[in-house]
N, C-alpha and C positions, 0 to 999 in steps of 0.2 A: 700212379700210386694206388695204394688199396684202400680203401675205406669200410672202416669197420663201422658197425650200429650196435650200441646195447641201448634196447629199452626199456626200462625200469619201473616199478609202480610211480616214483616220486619222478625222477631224471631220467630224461636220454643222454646217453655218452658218445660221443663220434671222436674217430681219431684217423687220421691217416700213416700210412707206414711206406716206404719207400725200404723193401726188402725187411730188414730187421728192425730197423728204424724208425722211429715215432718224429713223425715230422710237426703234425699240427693236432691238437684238439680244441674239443668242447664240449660242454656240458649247456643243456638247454630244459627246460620241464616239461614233463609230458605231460601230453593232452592224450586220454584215450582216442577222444572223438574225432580228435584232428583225422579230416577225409585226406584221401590223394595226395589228390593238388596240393592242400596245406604243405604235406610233409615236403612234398619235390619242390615246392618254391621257399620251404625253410633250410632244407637241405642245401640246394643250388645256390642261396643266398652266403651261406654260409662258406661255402666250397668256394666261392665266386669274388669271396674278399681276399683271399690268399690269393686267388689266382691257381687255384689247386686244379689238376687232369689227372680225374678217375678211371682207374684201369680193371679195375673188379671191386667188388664189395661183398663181405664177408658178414653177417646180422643176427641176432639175438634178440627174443624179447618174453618176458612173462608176464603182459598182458595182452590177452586172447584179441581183444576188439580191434588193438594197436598193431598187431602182429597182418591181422587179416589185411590193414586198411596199406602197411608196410610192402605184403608182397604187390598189390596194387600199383603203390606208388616205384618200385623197383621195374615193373612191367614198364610204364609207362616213362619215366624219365631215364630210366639205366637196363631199357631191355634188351640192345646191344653187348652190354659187359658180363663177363660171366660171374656168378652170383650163387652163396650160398647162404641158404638162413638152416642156423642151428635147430635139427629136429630130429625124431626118430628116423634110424636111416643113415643118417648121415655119419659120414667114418670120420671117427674123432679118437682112436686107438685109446679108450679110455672104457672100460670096465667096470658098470655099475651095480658093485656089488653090492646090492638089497632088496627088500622085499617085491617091491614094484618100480622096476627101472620106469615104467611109464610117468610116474608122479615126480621127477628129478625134473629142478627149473633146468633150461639151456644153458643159464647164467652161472649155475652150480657144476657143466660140464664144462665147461669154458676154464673156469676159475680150476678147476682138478689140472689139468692139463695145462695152463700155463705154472701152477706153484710146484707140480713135475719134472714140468721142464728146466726151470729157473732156480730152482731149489731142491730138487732131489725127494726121497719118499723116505719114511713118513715121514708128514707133514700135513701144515693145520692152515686154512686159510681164515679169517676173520671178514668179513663182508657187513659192512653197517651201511646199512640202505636203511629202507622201509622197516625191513626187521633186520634184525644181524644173525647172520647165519656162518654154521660153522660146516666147511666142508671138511671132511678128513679125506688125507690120501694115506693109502696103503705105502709101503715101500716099495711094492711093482705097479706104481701110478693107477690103483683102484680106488675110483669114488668107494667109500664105505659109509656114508649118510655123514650125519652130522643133527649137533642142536640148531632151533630155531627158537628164536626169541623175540620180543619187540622189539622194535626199535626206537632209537633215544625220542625222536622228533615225536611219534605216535605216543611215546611213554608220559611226555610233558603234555603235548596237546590233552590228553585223557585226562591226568592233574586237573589241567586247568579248567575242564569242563566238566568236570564234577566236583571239584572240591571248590565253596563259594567264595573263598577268601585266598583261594589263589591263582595266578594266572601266568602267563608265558613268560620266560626270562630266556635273554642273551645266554648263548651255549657258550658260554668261557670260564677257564678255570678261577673259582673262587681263591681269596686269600691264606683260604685259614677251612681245613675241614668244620669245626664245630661252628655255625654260622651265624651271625649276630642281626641279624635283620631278615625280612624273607626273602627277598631275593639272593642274599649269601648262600640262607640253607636250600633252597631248590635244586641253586648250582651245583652244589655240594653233595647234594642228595643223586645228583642229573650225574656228574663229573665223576666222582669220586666213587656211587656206587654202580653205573655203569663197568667202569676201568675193574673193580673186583667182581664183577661178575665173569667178564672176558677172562681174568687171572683165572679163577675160579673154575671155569667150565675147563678152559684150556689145560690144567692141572690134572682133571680128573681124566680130560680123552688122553694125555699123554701116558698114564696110569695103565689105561687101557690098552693103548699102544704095545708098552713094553718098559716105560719109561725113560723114551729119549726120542727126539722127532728132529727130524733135518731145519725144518725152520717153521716159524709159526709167522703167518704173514698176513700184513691189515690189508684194507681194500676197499671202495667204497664210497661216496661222498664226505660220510659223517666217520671219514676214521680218524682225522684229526683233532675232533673235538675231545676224546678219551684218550689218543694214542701217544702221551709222552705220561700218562699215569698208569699205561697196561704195562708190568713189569716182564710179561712172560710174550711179550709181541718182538719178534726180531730182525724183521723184514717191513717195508712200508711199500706197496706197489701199487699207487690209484688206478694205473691200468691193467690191471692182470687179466682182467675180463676179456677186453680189446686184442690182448697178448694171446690171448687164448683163442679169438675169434681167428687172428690172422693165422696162426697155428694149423685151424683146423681149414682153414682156405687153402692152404698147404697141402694139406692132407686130400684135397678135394678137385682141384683144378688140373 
């Protein structure tokens, strides 16, 4: 099987695929600092309760310390299997049309190239991680950027540490927009203008588009907590990244 890696500022995502097929995941938190060893005995441990045999590994990551400490641990537990981590160089038949292809996360190449393939051009992917970012595809599968914005968890966490009389609430959709107590309106505030922000950008890049896009698709950890109040989201794919990893292992091996 193949086993793919995204690692992410908040979460790492692991999946395995058995040709097209997504056989087993997980989601774990990242640790920058995690050395080596860490990673190969949380990995192994992982792989090891399924009973999973790794035949190649396909990797991503945009944190630099995580990434370094990654090719390490890929040497030493999986230096046998052939292996590729998403970087300059690597063929990924994806087109990054903008100003500086070198500042485009992996995760943002991955993500073009699986909502591509899966969904056709143009098209908008939605990514709510850390920040929620919007990739655009061309209609010939070109990254052409995208907005970035905070993300939900960083937007409350800030609330709550600077304003003194408020503080973290459950990411769930409230009752009632206009909120009757404070934790009603935070969610409200959290839920509700989140989900029109996403409308709202997405409205404007389709604009820009032409006025019509193949699909516009969520992604991401945090995309359920906004994704049944985003009117303009059409597709839900929590692995697209991983799709996009094995994709490009494809492309590579």
């Amino acid at each position: 099987m193949l086993l793919c890696i995204d690692i992410g500022n908040t979460n790492t995502v692991l999946a395995t695929f058995e040709g097209e097929k997504l056989v087993h995941s997980w989601r774990v938190k990242t640790e920058a600092r995690s050395t080596a060893d860490e990673l190969g005995l949380m990995f192994r441990g992982l792989l090891a309760a399924d009973n999973v045999q790794i035949t190649g590994v396909a990797a991503c990551s945009t944190v630099p310390m995580a990434l370094r400490n990654l090719r390490t641990m890929l040497t030493r537990y999986y230096g046998g299997l052939p292996a590729v981590i998403l970087e300059p160089g690597i063929r990924t038949g994806v087109q990054l049309a903008i100003d500086n292809p070198k500042e485009v996360g992996s995760d943002r190449v991955a993500n073009t190239l699986a909502a591509y393939t899966l969904y056709g051009g143009p098209s908008i992917v939605v990514d709510f991680g850390t920040s929620t970012n919007f990739d655009v595809v061309s209609a010939r599968g070109e990254y052409l950027g995208g907005p970035l914005a905070p993300g939900i968890e960083i937007s409350v966490d800030a609330l709550a540490a600077r304003a003194a009389q408020l503080r973290k609430v459950e990411l769930v959709r409230p009752p009632r927009v206009i909120g009757k107590n404070t934790v009603e309106c935070l969610q409200s505030g959290v839920i509700y203008g989140f989900a029109g922000q996403v409308d709202g950008l997405v409205r404007r890049i389709t604009a820009e588009l032409g006025g019509e896009v193949a699909a516009v698709v969520a992604t991401g950890g945090l995309a359920t907590v906004v994704l049944d109040d985003c009117a303009t989201i059409t597709h839900h794919e929590p692995m697209l990244t991983l799709i996009g990893l094995r994709l490009i292992f494809e492309r590579n091996s």
